[in-house]
Wavefront OBJ file of the C-alpha trace (Angstrom):
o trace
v 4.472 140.326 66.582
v 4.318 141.988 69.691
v 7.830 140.265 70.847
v 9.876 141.344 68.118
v 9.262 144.901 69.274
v 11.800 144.427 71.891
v 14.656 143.227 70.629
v 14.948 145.236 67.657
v 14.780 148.246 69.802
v 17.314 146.848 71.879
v 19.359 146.303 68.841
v 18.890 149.948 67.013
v 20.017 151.467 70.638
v 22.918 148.984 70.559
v 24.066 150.743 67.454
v 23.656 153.837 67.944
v 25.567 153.241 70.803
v 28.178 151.779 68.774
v 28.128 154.680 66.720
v 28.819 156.932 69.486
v 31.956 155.107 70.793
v 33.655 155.653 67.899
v 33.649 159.420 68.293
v 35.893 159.008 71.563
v 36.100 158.543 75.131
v 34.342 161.782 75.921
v 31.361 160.474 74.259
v 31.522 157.159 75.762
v 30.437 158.422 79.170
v 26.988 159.664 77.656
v 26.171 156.268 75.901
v 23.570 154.719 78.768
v 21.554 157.605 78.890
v 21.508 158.135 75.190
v 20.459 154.670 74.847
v 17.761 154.823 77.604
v 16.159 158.079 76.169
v 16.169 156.499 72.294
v 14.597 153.190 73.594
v 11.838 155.436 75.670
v 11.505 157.611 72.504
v 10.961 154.332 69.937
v 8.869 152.663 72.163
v 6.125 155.521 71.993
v 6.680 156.230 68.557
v 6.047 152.002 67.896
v 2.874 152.592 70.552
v 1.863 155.281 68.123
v 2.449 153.707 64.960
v 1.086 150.374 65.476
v -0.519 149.756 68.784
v -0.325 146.010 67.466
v 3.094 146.578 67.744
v 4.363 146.628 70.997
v 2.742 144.649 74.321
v 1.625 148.014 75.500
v -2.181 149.183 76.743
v -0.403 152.552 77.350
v 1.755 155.078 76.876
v 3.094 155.056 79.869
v 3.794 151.073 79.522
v 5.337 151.912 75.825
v 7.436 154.384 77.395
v 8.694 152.107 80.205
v 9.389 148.808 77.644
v 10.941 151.488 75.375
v 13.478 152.301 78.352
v 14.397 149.342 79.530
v 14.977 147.927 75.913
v 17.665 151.080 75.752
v 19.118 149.792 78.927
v 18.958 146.342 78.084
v 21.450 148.190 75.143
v 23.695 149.278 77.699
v 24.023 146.232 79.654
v 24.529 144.136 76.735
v 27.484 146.087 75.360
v 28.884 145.536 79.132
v 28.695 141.773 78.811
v 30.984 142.022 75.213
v 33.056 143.808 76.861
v 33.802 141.690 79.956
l 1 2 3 4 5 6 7 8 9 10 11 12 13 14 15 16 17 18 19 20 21 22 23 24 25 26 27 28 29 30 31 32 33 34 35 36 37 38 39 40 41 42 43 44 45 46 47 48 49 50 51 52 53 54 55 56 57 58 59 60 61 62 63 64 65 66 67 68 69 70 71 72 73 74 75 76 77 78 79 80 81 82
């Protein structure tokens, strides 16, 4: 159970990030660190929830999965688009 935590925050950051591209170029610029503060932000909610949930002894662990799964976002939107 603890796995799944990770891609599915990946995946809600993806679309929110989708979400944001269609409101224009302007936007577009803010989408990594959008992504990166909604992954940080799930991943301690999910640590709060369910400890179960996420591979995390801390909050300071949730927090840093949570980011990187926001980034991980980022950087797979980049590969689609190359």
């Amino acid at each position: 159970m603890e796995m799944i935590t990770i891609p599915v925050i990946t995946l809600i950051c993806y679309a929110v990030g989708f979400c944001i591209k269609s409101f224009g170029d302007s936007a577009s610029k803010l989408i990594p660190g959008i992504c990166t503060i909604i992954g940080g932000i799930i991943g301690v909610i999910a640590f709060f929830v369910s400890p179960n949930l996420i591979a995390a002894s801390d909050i300071f662990t949730a927090l840093a999965i949570g980011l990187a799964s926001g980034m991980a976002a980022t950087g797979l939107d980049e590969i689609k688009e190359q």
